[in-house]
Structure formats: C-alpha cells, structure tokens
C-alpha positions as CSV (number, residue, x, y, z in Angstrom):
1,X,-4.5,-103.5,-98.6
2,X,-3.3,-101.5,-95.5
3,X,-5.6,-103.7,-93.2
4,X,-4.7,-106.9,-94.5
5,X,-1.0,-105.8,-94.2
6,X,-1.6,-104.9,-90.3
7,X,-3.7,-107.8,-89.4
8,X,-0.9,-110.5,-91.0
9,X,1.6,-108.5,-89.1
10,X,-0.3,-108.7,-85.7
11,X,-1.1,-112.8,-86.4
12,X,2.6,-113.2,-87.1
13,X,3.2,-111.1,-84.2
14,X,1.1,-113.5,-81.7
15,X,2.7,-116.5,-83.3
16,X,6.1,-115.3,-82.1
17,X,5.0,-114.4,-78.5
18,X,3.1,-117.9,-78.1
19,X,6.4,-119.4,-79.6
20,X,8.9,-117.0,-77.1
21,X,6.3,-117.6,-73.6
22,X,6.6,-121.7,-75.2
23,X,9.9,-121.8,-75.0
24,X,10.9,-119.3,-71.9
25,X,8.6,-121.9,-70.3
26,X,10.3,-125.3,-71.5
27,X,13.6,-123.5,-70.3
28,X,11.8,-122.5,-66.7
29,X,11.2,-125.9,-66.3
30,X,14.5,-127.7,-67.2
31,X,16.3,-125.2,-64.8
32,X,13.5,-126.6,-61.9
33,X,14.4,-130.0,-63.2
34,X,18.4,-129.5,-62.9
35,X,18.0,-128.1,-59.5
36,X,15.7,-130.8,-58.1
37,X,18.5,-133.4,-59.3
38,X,21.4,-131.7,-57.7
39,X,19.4,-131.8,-54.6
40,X,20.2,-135.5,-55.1
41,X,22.9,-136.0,-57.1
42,X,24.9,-134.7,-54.7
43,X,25.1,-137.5,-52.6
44,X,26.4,-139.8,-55.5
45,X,29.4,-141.8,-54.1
46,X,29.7,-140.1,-50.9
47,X,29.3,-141.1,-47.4
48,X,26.7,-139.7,-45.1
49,X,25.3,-140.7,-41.6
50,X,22.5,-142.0,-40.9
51,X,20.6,-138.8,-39.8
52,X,21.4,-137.6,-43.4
53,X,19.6,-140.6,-45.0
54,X,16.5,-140.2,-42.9
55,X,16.6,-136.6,-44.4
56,X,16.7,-137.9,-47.6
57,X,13.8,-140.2,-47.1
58,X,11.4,-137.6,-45.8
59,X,12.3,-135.3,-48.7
60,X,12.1,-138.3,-51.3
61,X,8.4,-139.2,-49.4
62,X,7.5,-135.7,-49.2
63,X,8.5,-135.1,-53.5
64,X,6.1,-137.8,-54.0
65,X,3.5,-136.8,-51.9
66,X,3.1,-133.2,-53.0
67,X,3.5,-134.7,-56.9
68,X,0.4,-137.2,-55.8
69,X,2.1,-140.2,-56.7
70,X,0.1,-143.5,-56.3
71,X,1.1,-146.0,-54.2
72,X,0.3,-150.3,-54.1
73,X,-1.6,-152.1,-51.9
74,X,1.4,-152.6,-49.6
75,X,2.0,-148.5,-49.5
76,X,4.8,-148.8,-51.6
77,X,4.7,-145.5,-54.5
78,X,4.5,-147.0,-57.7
79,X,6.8,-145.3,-60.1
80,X,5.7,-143.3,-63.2
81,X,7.5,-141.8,-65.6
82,X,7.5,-137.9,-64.8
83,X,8.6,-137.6,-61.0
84,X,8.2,-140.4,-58.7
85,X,11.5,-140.7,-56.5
86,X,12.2,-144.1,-55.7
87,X,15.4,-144.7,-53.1
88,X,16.3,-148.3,-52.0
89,X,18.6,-149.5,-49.0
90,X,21.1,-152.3,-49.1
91,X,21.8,-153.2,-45.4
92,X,25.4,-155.0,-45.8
93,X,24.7,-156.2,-42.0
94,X,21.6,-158.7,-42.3
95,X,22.1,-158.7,-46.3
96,X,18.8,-156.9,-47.4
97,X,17.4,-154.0,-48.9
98,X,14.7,-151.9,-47.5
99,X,12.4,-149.8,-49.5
100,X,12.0,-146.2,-48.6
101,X,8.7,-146.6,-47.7
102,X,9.5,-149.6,-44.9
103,X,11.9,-147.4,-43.0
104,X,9.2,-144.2,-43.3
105,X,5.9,-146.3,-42.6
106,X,8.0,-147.8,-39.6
107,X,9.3,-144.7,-38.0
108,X,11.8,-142.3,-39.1
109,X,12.7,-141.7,-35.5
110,X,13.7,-145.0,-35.2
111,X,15.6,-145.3,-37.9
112,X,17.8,-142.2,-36.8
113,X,18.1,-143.5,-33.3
114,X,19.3,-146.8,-34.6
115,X,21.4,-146.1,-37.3
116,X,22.3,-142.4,-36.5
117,X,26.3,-142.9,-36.8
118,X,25.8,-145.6,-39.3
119,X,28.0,-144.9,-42.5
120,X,25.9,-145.0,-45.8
121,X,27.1,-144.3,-49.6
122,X,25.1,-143.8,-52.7
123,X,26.4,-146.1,-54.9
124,X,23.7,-145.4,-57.9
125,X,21.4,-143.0,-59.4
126,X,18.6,-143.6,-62.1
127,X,16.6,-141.3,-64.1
128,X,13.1,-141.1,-65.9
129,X,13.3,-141.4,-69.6
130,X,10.7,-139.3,-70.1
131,X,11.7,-136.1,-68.2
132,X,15.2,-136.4,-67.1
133,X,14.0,-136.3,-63.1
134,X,15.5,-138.6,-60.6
135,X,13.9,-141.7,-60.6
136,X,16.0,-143.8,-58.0
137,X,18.8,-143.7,-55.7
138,X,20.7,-146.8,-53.7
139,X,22.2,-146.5,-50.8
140,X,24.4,-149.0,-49.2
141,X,25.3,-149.2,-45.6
142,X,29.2,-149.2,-45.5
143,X,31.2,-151.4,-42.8
C-alpha cells in the first residue's frame, strides 16, 4: 500500500516537472521571439540612411542563413512559416521595388556607396501566422 502510494506520488511528481521544463521552455522561447522582433520593429515608420538599410539587409540575410532557409532558382529565400525574414525596397526614384536579395547578391558595398545619405522609412511590417516572427518589412526611399 505504502509502495503504491510512493510510486503514484513520484509519476505525479515527473508529470509536473515535464509540464513546468514544458512550459519554462515555451516562455524561453516567446521572450527570444519578442526580442528578435524589436530588433526590427524598431524601425517601423522612421527614417534611416542608407548605411542603416544595408545593415538591415545583412542581418535579414544573415537570420535566414543561420535558420537554413531555402531559396528559388533565382536566389531569392522562399518564405516559410516559422522564421524566414523577407524585406522589400520601393525605390520612389525609378518606381520599383528591389528584393533584398538583388541589393545583397549585387553588392552591399555598392549599395552603401550609392545610396549612403539616401533617406529610407519603413512603412510596413508583417508577421508569420504560425510563430508570431517577423515575416516582412518595406522600406520606401523618401524624397
């Protein structure tokens, strides 16, 4: 009776530590989650410079990479639904946008030497459904 008492109590005990390292995890990971977005979010509706954006880029490329996101046939990532960061560029100038990976793929150093002073805002930000990670930002080049 004694044994059967003790080993309920130590099931019932395991249950409650998978359910308590379950959930300190689930937390762990929506605090990594809220501090990659702020990373981004940040830049919602406010006006960088060019060098700035090229930052952006290589972090945005660089997220991707070290999450092994796929990328097309043109070398363009292909966006899934946990943590692919997509950011586009609308070039008011020759009325265009650019993908992140056409400004990358085509020199970052030439981007910044080009368009270093430029004035750019973020004018929108989209999420993943599934995991509440930035998905896409948009930046437009301001006049």
């Amino acid at each position: 009776m004694k044994n059967t008492f003790l080993i309920t109590l130590g099931i019932i005990f395991i249950i409650i530590c998978i359910v308590c390292a379950f959930l300190i995890n689930l937390n762990a990971e929506k605090r990594e989650i809220i501090k990659e977005n702020i990373e981004y979010e940040k830049y919602l509706n406010k006006q960088i410079q060019g060098t700035e954006l090229a930052t952006i880029i290589s972090k945005a490329v660089d997220n991707n990479e070290k999450n092994n996101v796929q990328k097309n046939e043109k070398g363009y990532y292909i966006e899934n639904e946990d943590n692919s960061i997509k950011i586009d560029l609308k070039m008011s100038t020759i009325k265009k946008t650019y993908p992140m990976e056409e400004i990358y793929k085509n020199k970052i150093t030439s981007f910044v030497e080009n368009f270093n002073t430029i004035n750019f805002k973020c004018t929108s930000i989209e999420y993943h459904n599934k995991t509440g990670r930035i998905s896409k930002l948009v930046f437009e080049e301001l006049q």
